[in-house]
C-alpha positions as a printed Julia matrix, in Angstrom:
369×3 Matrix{Float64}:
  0.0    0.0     0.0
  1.3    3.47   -0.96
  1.32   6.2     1.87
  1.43   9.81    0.9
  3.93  11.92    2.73
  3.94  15.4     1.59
  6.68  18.45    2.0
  5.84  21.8     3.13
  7.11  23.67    0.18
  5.86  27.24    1.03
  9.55  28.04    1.57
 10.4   27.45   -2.54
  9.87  31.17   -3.61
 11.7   32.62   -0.8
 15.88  33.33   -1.51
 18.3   30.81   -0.7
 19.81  31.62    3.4
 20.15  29.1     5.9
 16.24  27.07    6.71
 16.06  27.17    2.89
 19.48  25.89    2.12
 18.96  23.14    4.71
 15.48  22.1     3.09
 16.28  21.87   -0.39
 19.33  19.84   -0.5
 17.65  17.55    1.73
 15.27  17.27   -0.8
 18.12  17.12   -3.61
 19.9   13.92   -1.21
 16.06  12.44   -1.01
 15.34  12.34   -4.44
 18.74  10.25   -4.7
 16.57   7.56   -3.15
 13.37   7.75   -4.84
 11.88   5.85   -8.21
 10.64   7.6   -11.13
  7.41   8.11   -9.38
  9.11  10.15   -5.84
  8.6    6.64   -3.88
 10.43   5.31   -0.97
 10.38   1.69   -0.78
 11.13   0.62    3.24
 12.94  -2.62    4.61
  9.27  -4.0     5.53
  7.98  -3.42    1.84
  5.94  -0.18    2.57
  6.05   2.3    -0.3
  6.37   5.99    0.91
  5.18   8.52   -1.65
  6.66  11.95   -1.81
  4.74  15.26   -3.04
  5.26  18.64   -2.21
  2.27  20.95   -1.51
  2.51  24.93   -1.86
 -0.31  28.01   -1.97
 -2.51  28.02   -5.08
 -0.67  31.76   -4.99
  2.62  30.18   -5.46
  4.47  30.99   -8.46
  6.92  28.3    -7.65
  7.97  25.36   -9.86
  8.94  22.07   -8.53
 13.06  22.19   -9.03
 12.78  17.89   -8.64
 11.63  16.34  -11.72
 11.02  12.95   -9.56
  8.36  15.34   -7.08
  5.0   16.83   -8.38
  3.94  20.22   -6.84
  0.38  20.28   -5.7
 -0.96  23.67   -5.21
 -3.89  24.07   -2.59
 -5.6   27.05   -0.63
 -5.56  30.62   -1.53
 -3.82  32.28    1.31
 -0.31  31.94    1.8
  1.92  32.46    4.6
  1.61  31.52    7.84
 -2.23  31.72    7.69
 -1.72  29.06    4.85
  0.27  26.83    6.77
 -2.21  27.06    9.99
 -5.46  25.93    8.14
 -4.84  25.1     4.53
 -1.97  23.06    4.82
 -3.59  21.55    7.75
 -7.17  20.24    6.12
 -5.24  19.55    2.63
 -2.6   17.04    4.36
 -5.49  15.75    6.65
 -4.81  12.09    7.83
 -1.58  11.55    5.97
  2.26  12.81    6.75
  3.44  15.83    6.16
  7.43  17.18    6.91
  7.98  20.9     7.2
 11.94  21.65    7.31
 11.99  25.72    7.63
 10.96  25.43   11.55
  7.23  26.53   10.63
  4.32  24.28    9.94
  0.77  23.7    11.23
  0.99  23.51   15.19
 -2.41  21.12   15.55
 -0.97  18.39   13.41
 -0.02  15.3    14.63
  1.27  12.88   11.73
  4.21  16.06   11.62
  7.91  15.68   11.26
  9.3   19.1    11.93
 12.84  20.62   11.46
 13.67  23.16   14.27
 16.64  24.61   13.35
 17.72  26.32   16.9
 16.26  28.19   19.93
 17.21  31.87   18.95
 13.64  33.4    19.91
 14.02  31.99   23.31
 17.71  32.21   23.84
 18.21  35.81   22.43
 14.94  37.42   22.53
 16.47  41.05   22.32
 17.43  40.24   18.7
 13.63  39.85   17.66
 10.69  41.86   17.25
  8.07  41.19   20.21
  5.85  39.88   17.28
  7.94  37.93   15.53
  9.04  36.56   19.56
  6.06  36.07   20.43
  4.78  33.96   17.26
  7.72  32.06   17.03
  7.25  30.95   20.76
  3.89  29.99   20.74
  4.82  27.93   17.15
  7.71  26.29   18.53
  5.89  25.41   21.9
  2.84  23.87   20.4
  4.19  22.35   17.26
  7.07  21.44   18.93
  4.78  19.21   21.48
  1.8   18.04   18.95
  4.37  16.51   15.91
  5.17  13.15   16.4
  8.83  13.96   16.11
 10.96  16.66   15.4
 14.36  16.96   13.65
 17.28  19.77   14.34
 20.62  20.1    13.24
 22.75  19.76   16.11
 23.53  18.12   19.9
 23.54  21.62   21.22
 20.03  22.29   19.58
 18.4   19.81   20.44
 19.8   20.64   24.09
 18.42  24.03   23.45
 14.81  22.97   22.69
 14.85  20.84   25.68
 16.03  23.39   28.05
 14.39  26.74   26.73
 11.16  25.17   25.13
 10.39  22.29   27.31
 10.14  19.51   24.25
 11.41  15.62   24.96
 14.87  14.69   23.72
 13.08  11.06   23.46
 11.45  12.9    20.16
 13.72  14.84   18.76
 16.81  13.52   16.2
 19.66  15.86   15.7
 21.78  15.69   12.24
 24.51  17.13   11.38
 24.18  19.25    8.03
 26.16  18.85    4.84
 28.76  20.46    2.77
 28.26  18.56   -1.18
 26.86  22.31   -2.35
 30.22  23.85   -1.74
 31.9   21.99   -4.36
 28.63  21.24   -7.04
 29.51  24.01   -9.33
 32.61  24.66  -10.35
 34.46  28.49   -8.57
 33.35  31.36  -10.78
 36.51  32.95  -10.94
 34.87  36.57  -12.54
 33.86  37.3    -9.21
 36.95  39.18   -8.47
 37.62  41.17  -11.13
 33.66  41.79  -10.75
 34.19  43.3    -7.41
 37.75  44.56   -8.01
 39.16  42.62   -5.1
 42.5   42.91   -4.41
 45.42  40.21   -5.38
 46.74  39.81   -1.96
 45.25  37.45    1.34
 42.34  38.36    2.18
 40.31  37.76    5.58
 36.68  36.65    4.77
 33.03  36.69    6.18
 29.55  35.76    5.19
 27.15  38.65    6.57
 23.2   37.92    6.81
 20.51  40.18    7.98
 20.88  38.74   11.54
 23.11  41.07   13.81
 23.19  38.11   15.51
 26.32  37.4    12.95
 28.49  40.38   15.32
 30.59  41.58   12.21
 31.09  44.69   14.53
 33.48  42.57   15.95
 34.85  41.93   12.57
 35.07  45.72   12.08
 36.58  46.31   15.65
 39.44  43.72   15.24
 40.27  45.25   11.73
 40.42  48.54   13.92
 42.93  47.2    16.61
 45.08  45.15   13.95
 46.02  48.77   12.44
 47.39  49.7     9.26
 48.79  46.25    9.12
 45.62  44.53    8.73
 44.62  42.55    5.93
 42.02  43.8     3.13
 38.43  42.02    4.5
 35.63  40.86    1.79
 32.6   40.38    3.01
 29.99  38.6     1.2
 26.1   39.08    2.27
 23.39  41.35    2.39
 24.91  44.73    3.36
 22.46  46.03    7.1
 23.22  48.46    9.72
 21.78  45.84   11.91
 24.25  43.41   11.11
 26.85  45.81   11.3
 26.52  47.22   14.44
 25.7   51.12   13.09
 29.37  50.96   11.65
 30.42  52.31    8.58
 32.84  50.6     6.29
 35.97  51.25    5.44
 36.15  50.84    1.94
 39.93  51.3     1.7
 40.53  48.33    3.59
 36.88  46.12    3.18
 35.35  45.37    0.24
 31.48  44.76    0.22
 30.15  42.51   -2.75
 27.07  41.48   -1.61
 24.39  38.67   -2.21
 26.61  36.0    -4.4
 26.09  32.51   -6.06
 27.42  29.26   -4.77
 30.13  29.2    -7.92
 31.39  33.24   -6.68
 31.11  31.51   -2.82
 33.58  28.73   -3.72
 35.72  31.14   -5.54
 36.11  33.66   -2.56
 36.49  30.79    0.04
 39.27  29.49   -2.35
 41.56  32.42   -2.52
 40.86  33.66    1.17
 43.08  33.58    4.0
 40.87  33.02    6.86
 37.13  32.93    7.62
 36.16  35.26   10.19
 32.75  33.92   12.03
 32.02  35.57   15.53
 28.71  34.85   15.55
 27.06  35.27   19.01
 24.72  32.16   18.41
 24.34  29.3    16.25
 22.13  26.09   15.77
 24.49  24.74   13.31
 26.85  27.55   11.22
 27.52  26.3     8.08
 30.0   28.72    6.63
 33.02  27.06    9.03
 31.72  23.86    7.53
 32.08  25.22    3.9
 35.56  26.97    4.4
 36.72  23.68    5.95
 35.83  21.68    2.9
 36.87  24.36    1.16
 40.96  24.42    2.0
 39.58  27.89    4.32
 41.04  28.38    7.76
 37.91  29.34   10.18
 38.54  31.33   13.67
 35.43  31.04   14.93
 33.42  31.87   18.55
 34.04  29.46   21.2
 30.13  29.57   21.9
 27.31  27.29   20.85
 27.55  25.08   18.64
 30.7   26.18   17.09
 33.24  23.94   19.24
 30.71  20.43   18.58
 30.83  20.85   14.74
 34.57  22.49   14.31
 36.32  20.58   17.16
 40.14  21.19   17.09
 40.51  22.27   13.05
 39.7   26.32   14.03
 40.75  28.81   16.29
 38.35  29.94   18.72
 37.47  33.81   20.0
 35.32  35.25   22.43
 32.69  36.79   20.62
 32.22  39.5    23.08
 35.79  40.51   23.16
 37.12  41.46   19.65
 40.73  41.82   20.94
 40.76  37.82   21.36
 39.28  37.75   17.17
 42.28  40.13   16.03
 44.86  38.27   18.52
 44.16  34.52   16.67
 44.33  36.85   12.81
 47.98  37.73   14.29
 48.55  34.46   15.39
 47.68  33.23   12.08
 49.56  35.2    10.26
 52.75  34.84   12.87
 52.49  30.83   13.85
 54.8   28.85   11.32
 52.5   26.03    9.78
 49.63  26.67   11.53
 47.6   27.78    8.43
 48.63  24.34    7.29
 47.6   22.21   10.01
 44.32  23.7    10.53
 43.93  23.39    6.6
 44.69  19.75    6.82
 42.41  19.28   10.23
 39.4   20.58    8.32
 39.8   18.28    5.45
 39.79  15.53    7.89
 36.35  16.74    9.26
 34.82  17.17    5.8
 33.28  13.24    5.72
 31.14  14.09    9.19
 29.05  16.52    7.1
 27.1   15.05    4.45
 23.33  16.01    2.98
 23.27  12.33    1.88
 23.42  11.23    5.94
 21.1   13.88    6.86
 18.25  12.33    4.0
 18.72   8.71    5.7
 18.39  10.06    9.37
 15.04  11.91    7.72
 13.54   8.62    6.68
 14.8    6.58    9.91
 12.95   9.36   11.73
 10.08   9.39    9.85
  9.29   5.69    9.78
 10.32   5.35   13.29
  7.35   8.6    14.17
  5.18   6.07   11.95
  5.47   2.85   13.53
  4.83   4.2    17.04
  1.38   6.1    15.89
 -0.06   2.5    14.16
């Protein structure tokens, strides 16, 4: 007997950051073990059938030739999600992967990708707090199980939301998209970046990221310090009201994965203070990438990158420009930490991350027969 399981694709239209990143290569490593017709075949002979399901308002397309895009309900959003999505996936399975879904559902797996809105409230609006509380509070406790991306996280939810650890399945995220188009080399002549080592950071929206301190340890590092390139969507949020210095950093803004893989290539370091993180996948790319990451010595950060970074205190961005110097100054310690990432490259695969997904699904279906 064929079971429908359908994927909350409301997130399709939306650019590619971090939730959306995480759902579609899942997808992508899914589809690796589907037939022609987007079915799962299990150990005990049950045949799982994939579809995705969007707003009738969605000008998406479906970017998996093996999954068909059904189109239901004309509201979209989170409105969508709470009633449409709910009566159209009535009685069968449904997986929502960008930490939002319909919180009365029950036959629910459900990616929660960290516990920001309860760990860092002050970096939130009070209505985007307060909605993201009650979603992860009630969703979190009505879906039969719920994925996240890390140890930490799922330590997180526990502690700050109050959900089981009995239901919840961390995996580790991958790193194949670094390397699935080849470096676009264009990029910098495009953005006239200079032919010397560069430091490097990936900037988001979220001042969560702390690329002050990226600006502050440029400061205290002097006229000696090496031209920065960031790459991201340019805020004053995420900059901390700081302007740039555009003799020493250069800006380029939103890129593609082939200008990504170029830039982590050629730079000398990553730079990745970030205050908080459920996973942090730039340190993963960079490390797959031949990239040297100083990172913070908070959250997640020490689980996933271990002994192949250098650490800093987020909060203090002397300790960020004393491991650049250190870098620069150590004899072979560029090296090593190249070669220590490399090592860590095979714990971070999207093709791992798609089997845990089906263990955790069938295992959320067994215990509700």
């Amino acid at each position: 007997m064929d079971t429908t399981i359908w994927i909350n694709a409301r997130f399709l239209p939306r650019p590619v950051s971090g939730v959306e990143r995480v759902a579609r290569e899942l997808i992508t490593a899914l589809c690796e073990k589907l037939d022609e017709n987007g079915c799962y075949t299990t150990p005990d002979g049950r045949r799982l059938c994939f579809r995705l399901i969007a707003p009738t308002s969605s000008t998406a397309q479906s970017p998996w030739p093996k999954l068909t895009l059904h189109r239901k309900g004309a509201s979209g959003g989170h409105v969508w999600e709470q009633t449409s999505l709910l009566a159209a996936t009535r009685g069968d399975w449904l997986i929502s992967l960008c930490n939002t879904g319909p919180m009365l559902k029950r036959k629910h797996l459900l990616f929660l990708h960290d516990a920001q809105t309860f760990a860092i409230p002050q970096n939130f609006t009070w209505k985007f707090r307060l909605w993201y509380r009650l979603l992860f509070s009630t969703a979190g406790r009505m879906s039969a199980a719920i994925l996240t991306n890390s140890k930490y996280s799922r330590d997180e939810l526990v502690k700050l939301v109050g959900l089981d650890p009995k239901r919840i399945t961390p995996i580790w995220l991958g790193v194949e998209h670094a390397t699935r188009t080849p470096p676009d080399l264009g990029v910098f002549a495009k953005h006239h970046i200079p032919d010397a080592p560069y430091l490097f950071a990936v900037s988001s929206v979220n001042p969560n990221k702390n690329f002050a301190s990226v600006i502050r340890a440029l400061e205290l590092l002097g006229p000696d310090a090496p031209p920065c390139v960031i790459a991201g969507q340019k805020n004053a949020r995420v900059f901390g009201g700081k302007a740039l210095d555009e003799s020493r950093i250069t800006h380029v803004g939103h890129v593609s994965d082939a200008e990504l893989y170029a830039l982590y290539s050629r730079a000398y370091c990553l730079l990745f203070p970030s205050f908080y993180e459920g996973f942090g996948l730039p340190p993963v790319e960079a490390m797959s990438l031949g990239c040297p990451a100083i990172v913070s010595n908070t959250s997640v950060l020490p689980e996933i990158c271990a002994d192949a970074v250098l650490y800093c205190d987020p909060n203090d961005p002397q300790t960020l420009a004393d491991a650049i110097q250190r870098l620069r100054q150590e004899p072979g310690l560029r090296e090593s930490l190249v070669t220590r990432g490399k090592e860590r490259e095979g714990f971070f695969s999207w093709t791992t991350g798609a089997e845990s997904m089906l263990k955790a699904l069938a295992q959320a279906m067994a215990k509700q027969q």
